[in-house]
N, C-alpha and C positions, 0 to 999 in steps of 0.2 A: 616755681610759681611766677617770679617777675617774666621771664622767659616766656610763660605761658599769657601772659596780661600783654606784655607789648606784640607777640602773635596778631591777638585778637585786637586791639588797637590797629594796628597795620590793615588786618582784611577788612574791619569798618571802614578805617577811613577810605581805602581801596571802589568798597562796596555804595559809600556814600556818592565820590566821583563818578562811578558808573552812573546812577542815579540823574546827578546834576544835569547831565545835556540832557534827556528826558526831560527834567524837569524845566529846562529852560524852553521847550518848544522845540528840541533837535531830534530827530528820528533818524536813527539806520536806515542806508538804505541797501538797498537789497536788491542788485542787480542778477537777472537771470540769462544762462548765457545758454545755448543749446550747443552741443557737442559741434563741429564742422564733419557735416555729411562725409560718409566716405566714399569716394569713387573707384569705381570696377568696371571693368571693361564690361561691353551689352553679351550675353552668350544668346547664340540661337543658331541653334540644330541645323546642320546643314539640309538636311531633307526641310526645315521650315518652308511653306508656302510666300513667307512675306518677302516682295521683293523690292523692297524701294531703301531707299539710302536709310539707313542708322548708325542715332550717334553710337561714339566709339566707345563713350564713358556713361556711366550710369550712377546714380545712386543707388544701394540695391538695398529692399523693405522685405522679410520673408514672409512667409505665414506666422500669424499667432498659431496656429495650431497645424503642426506639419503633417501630412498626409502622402503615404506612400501610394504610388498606381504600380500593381504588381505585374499588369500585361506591358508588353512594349508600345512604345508610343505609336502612334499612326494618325500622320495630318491630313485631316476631310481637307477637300479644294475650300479655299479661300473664300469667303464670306463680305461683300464689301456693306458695310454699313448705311443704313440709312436712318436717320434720327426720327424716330415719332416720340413724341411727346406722350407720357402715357402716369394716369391713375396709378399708384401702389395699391394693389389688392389689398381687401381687409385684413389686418394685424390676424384672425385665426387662420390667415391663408399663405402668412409666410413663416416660412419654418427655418429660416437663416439670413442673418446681416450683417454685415461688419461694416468698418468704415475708416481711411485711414488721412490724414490732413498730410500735406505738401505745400512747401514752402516755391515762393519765386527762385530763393536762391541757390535752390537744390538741383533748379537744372531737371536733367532729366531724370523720374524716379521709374525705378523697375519694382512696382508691389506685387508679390503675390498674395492672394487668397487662400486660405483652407478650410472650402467647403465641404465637401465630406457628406452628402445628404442628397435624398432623392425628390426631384420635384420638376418643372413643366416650365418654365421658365427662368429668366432671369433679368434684372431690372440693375441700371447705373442710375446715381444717384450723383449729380453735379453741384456742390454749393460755389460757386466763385467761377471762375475761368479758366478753362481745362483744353491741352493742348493733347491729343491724343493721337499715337499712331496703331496701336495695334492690341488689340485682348487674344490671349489662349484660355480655351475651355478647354480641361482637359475631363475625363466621362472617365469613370471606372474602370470600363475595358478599354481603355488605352487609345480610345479617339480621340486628340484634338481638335476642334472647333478653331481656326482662327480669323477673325473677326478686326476687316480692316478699316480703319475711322480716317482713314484718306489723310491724315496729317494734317487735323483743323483745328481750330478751336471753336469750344463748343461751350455753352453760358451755362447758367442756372437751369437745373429741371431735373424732373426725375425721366428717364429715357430707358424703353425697352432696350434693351440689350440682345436678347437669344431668346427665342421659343424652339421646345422642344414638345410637344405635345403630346408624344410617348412613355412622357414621364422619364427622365434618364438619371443614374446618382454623377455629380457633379463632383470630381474629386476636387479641383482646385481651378481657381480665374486669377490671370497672370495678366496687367493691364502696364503698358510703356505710356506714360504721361508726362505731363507738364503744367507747374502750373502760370498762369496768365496774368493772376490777380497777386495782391499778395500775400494769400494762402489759397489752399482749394480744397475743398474737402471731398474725399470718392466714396461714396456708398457702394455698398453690390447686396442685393437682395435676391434670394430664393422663395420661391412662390410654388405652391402644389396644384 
């Protein structure tokens, strides 16, 4: 019983000094660290249409939701970007969005997309300053789209990306960025 009494004496007064800094005005603090990115060499297919210098290393982001293309791949000629500024269709007109933030000090990120879904377009969604070289659509039967942003950086907006007016299913959008600011957040939106 004494045994059991000086116990609980010990974790009070234990339990008491935890208390006191609180009580005096002291707060934990509580630093957040985020992992150090990890770096991979950039992979791209030799048959890739892109031909201009890339980095060696990448950050690499997957899909949240992985999607296989069962046909073999085949790159449509290269697509050079032009940014128009453009409306998000009404919220019943888009049927897919994700969105993924990028740090300054990540360098350059390789995100993929796992769209998986049929629709008429597609739309990037810019918050902060975004250094871009190159998007892969890639289409269910095994077309690539690649989609060249000339190596610029590019602001705040929502920007057409790809019309496809055919209606095509979108298996996954593969975007080589950077960001400018110090974060950037990427949207990609699907529309019908």
């Amino acid at each position: 019983m004494k045994k059991l009494l000086t116990t609980l004496l010990t974790l009070s007064v234990v339990l008491i000094g935890l208390g006191a800094g609180e009580a005096l005005g002291q707060r934990r603090r509580v630093v957040i660290r985020r992992p150090h990115p990890l770096r991979r060499p950039l992979i791209v297919r030799p048959n890739h249409p892109f031909r201009r210098p890339l980095p060696k290393e990448v950050v690499v982001r997957t899909a949240r939701k992985p999607v296989v293309v069962n046909a073999p791949l085949v790159y449509l000629p290269e697509l050079t970007w032009t940014p128009v500024v453009a409306p998000l269709p009404p919220t019943e007109r888009l049927i897919w969005q994700e969105s993924e933030t990028i740090a300054r000090d990540e360098e350059w990120v390789d995100k993929s997309f796992g769209v998986d879904q049929s629709g008429n377009a597609l739309f990037l969604d810019i918050g902060g300053q975004a250094r871009l070289l190159f998007a892969d659509v890639t289409f269910a039967n095994g077309n690539v789209q690649v989609v060249n942003f000339n190596d610029r950086t590019y602001g705040s907006g929502i920007y057409r990306l790809l019309d496809f007016a055919d209606g095509r299913h979108v298996s996954t959008v593969r975007i080589l960025a950077r960001s400018e600011s110090s974060d950037t957040k990427l949207g990609v939106y699907l529309s019908k």
